[in-house]
C-alpha positions in Angstrom: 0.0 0.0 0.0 1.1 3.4 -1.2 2.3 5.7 1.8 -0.3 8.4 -0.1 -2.9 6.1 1.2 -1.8 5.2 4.5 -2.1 9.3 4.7 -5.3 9.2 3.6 -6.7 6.4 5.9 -4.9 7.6 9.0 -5.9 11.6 8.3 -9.2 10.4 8.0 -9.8 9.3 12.0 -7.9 12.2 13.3 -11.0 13.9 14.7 -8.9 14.9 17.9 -7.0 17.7 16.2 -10.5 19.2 14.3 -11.6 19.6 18.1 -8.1 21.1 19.0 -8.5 23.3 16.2 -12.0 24.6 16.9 -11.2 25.2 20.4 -8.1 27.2 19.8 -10.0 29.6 17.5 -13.2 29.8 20.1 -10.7 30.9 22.2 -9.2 33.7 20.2 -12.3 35.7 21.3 -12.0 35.1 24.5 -8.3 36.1 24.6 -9.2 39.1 22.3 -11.5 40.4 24.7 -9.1 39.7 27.1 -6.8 42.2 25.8 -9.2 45.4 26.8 -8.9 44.3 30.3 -4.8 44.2 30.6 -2.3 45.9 30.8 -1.2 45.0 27.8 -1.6 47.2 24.3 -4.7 46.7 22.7 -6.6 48.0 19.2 -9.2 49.3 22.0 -8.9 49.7 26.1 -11.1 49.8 28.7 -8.9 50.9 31.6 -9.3 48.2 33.5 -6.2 45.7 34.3 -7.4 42.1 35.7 -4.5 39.9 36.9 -6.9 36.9 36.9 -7.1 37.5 33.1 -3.4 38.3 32.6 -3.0 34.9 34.3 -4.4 32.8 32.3 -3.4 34.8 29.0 0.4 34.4 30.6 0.0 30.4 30.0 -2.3 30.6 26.5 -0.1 33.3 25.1 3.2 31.0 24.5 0.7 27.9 22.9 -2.5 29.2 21.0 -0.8 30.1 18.2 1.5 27.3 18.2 -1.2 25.0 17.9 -3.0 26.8 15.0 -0.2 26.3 13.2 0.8 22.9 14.0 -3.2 21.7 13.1 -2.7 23.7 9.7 0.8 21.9 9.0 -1.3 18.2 9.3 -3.6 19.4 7.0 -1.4 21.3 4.3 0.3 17.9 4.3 -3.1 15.9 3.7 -4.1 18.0 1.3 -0.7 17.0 -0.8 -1.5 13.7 -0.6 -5.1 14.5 -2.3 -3.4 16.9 -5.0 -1.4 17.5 -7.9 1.0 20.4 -7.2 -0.9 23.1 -9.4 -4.3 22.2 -8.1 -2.6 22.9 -4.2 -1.1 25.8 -5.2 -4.4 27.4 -6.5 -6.3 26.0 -3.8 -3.7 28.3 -1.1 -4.0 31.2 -3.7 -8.1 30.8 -3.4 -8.0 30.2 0.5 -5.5 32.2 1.9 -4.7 35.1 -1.0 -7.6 36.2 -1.7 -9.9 36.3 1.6 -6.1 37.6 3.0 -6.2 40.5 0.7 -9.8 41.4 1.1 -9.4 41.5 4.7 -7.6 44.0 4.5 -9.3 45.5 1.8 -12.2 45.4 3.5 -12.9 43.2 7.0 -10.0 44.7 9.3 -10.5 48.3 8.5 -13.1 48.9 11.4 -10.2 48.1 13.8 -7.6 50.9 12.7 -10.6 53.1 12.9 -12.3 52.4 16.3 -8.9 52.2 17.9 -7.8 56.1 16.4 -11.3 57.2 17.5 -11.0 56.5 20.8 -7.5 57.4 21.5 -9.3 61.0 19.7 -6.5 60.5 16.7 -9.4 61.3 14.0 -12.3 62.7 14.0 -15.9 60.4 13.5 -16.8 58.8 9.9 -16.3 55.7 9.1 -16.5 56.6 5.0 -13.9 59.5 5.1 -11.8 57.4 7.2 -11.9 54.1 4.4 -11.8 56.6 1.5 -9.3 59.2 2.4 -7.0 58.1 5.2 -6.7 54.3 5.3 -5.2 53.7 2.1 -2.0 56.6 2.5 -0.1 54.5 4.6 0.2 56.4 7.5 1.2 55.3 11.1 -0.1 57.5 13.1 2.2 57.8 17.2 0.1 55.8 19.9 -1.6 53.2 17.0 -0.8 49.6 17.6 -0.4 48.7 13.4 -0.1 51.4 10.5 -2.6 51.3 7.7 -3.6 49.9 5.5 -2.7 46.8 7.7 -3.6 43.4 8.2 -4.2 43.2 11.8 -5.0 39.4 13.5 -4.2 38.2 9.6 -1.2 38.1 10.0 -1.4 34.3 11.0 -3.0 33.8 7.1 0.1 36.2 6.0 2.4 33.8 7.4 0.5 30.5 6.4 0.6 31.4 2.5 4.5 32.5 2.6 5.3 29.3 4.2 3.2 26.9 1.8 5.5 27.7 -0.9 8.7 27.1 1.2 6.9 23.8 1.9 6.9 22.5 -1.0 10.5 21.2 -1.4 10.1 19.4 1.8 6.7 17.5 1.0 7.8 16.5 -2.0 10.7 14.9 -0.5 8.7 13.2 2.4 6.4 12.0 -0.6 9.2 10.1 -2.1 10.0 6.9 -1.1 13.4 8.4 0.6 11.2 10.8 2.3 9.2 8.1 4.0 12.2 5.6 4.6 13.6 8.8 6.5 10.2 9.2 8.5 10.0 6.2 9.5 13.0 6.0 11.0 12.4 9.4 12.9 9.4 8.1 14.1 10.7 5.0 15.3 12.9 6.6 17.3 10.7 9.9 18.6 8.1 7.1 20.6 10.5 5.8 22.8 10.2 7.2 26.0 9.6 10.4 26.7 11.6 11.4 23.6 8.5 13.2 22.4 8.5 15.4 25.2 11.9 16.6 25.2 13.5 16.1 22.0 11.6 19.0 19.8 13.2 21.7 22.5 16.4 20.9 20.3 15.3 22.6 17.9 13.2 25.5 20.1 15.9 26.2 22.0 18.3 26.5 19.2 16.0 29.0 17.6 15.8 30.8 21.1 20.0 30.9 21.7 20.1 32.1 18.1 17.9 35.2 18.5 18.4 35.4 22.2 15.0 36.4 22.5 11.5 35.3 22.0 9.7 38.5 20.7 6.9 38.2 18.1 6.2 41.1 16.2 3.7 40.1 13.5 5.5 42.3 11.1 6.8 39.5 8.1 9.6 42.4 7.0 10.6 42.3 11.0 9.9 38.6 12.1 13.2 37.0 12.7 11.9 34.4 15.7 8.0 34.5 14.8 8.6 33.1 11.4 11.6 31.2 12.0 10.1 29.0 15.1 6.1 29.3 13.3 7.6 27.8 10.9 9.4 24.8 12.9 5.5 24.1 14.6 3.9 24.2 11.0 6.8 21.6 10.0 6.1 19.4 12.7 2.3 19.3 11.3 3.2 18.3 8.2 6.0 15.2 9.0 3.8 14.1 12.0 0.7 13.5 10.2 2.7 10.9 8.4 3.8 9.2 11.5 0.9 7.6 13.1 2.6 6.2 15.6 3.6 10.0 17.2 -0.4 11.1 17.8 -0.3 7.1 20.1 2.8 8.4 21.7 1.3 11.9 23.0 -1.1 10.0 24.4 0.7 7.7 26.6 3.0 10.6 27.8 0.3 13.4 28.7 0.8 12.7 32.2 4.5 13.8 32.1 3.8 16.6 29.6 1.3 17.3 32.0 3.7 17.9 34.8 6.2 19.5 33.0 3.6 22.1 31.9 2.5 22.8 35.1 5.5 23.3 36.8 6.6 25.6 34.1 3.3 27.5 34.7 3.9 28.1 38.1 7.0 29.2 37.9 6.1 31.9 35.2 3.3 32.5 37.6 5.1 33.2 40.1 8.0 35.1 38.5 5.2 37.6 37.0 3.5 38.0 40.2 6.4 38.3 42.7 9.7 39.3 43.5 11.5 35.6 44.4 14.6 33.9 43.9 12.5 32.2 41.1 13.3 35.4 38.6 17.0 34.4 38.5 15.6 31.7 36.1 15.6 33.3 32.3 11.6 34.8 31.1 11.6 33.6 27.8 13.1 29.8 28.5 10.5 29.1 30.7 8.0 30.9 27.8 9.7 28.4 25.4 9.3 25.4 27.9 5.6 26.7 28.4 5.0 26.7 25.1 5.7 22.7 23.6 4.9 21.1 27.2 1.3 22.5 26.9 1.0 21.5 23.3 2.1 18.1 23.8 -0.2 17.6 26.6 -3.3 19.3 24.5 -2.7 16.8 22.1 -2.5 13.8 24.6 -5.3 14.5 25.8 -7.3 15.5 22.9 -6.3 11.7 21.4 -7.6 9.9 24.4 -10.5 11.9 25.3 -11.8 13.7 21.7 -10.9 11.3 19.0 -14.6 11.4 17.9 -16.9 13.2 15.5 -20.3 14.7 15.5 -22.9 17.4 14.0 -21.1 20.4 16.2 -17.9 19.4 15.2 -18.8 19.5 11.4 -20.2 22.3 12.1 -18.0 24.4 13.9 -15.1 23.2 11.7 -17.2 24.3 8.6 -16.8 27.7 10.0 -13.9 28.1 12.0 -12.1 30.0 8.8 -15.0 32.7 8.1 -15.3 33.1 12.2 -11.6 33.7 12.6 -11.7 36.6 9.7 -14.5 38.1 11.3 -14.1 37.8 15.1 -11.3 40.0 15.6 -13.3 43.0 13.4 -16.3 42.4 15.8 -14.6 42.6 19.0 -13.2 45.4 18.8 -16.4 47.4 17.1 -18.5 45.9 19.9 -15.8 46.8 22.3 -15.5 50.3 21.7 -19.3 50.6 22.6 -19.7 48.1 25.0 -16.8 50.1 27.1 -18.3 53.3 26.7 -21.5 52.1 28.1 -19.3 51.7 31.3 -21.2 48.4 32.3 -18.3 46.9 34.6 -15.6 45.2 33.8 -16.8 41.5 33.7 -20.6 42.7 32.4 -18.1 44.0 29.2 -16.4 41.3 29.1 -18.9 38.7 28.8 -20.8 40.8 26.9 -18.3 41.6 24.3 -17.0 37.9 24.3 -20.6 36.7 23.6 -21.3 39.0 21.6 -18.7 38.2 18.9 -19.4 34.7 18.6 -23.6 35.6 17.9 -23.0 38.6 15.5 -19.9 36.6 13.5 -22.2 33.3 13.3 -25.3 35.5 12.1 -22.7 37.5 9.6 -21.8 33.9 8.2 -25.0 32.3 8.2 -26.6 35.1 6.9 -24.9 36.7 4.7 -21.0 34.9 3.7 -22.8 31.4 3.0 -25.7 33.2 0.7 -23.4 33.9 -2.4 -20.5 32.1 -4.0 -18.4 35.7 -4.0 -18.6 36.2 -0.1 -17.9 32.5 0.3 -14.8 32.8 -1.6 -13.7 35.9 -0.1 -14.0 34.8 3.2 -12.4 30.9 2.2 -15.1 28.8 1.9 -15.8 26.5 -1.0 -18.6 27.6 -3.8 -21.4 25.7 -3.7 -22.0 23.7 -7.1 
């Protein structure tokens, strides 16, 4: 049997990581919203700074991402298997490119312009503003991006640019080299704990090369971001073809478990207090954060949420369309919402919950009703 069809039959029962990736883009709204209420620089702010909230966005920060791109990796690698190259190369040009470049044509403009308006930068009109100002490329002191700008898309950016640098490498791992070489790298990575420890080669590297973890978002000005996005999205692609590796995270999750833990507390602890604890190095124990809670999501996810149903098909249907929208709504809800000067977890909530109804009515209503808004926004025509 052809390894293009083990591919297919294993990638096929891998329900785990569709729950793993709806979760983790539910919870970009939750995290969003998060960001009015720290300390942190937002598009919008509400002047309110909750260390319960900066506590749990401490641990998601170093991971949420991570695991977007890892989930995206498995499936730009299943898709290979399906496709000849020029039909996977038009397929990323029609579901990244083009919903990318009317996003910010279009979708994120709303957040340049509620975030100038309240920090009183321009003056109110949403019209003058799209017509007249966003497209000069200006970067106005106190903004968070210049504009035009793409905002939360940069995660789409950085997907398209690295599934053309992919392509060398799956065309290698589809040879019959390519999955000699795989299997002996996944013969080896299930022993143990190897699993759990041996990708922080490579992280580490990465860290000791930059020596530092900062992600700016900015492609021209990216050095770590893309260099160690690029190592998760990797590890996607080659473990998708090792089915032995998803078995393994399972029967370690209790270690990863541990590990992440520990690490937790002691970023906890170093954010929160002055200890001997903060002789340890901030962005080591980010990077150790980061893969010990991954590892452990997807442990658990394989024993507890290797299943399908009608919400998962569902949610997974949309999940694309939601995550071009959510960011857009947040913040236009959040600019109101704040003013209204409900309290801070009355805003919240209300802003959280808020997204997720108005971006399921926008898709339901309106992006699924036409073949144009479906492809802008990345979903597939309907015949």
């Amino acid at each position: 049997m052809s390894n293009n069809t083990n591919l297919r039959e294993y990638s096929s029962r891998q329900h785990f990581l569709d729950w793993l990736s709806v979760f983790a883009f539910a919870y970009l709204v939750f995290y969003h919203t998060g960001m009015m209420f720290v300390e942190w620089p937002f598009h919008i702010e509400s002047g309110h700074d909750s260390k319960f909230l900066r506590s749990i966005m401490l641990l998601t920060s170093t991971w949420r991402l991570d695991l977007l791109f890892l989930v995206s990796g498995v499936a730009i690698s299943v898709m290979m298997a399906k496709m000849s190259m020029g039909q996977f190369i038009w397929q990323r040009v029609m579901k990244l490119f083009i919903p990318l470049l009317f996003a910010c044509l279009v979708v994120v403009v709303p957040q340049p312009y509620f975030e100038a308006l309240q920090k009183g930068l321009i003056e109110p009109g949403f019209w003058q503003f799209w017509t007249e100002q966003y497209f000069h490329f200006t970067w106005l002191e106190g903004m968070i991006t210049p504009w035009p700008t793409y905002t939360h898309m940069w995660y789409v950016l950085y997907l398209f640019f690295y599934t053309l640098l992919l392509i060398p490498l799956i065309l290698f791992i589809n040879s019959n080299n390519g999955v000699k070489t795989l299997e002996t790298l996944e013969n080896w990575l299930i022993k143990g704990i190897r699993l759990l420890w041996a990708p922080y080669i490579i992280y580490l590297g990465i860290l000791l090369y930059f020596g530092h973890n900062n992600v700016t978002h900015n492609i021209l000005d990216d050095g770590f971001g893309l260099l160690v996005f690029a190592y998760i999205l990797t590890l996607g692609v080659i473990f998708v073809r090792m089915p032995k590796v998803w078995q393994a995270f399972e029967k370690i999750r209790y270690w990863s478990l541990i590990l992440a833990l520990v690490a937790y507390g002691i970023v906890l602890i170093k954010y929160n207090w002055s200890t001997p604890l903060d002789v340890i190095n901030w962005d080591l124990m980010e990077m150790i954060l980061k893969w010990s809670w991954i590892a452990t999501l997807i442990g658990f996810a394989k024993r507890y949420l290797n299943f399908t149903n009608a919400s998962l098909k569902y949610c997974s249907s949309i999940v694309y369309p939601f995550y071009i929208l959510h960011q857009t709504v947040t913040i236009m809800i959040g600019y109101y919402i704040i003013a209204w000067g409900m309290g801070g977890i009355m805003e919240y909530f209300t802003i959280a919950l808020g997204t997720i109804l108005i971006s399921l009515i926008l898709i339901e209503g309106l992006i699924k009703q036409t073949n144009l808004t479906r492809i802008l926004f990345g979903l597939k025509t309907k015949k």
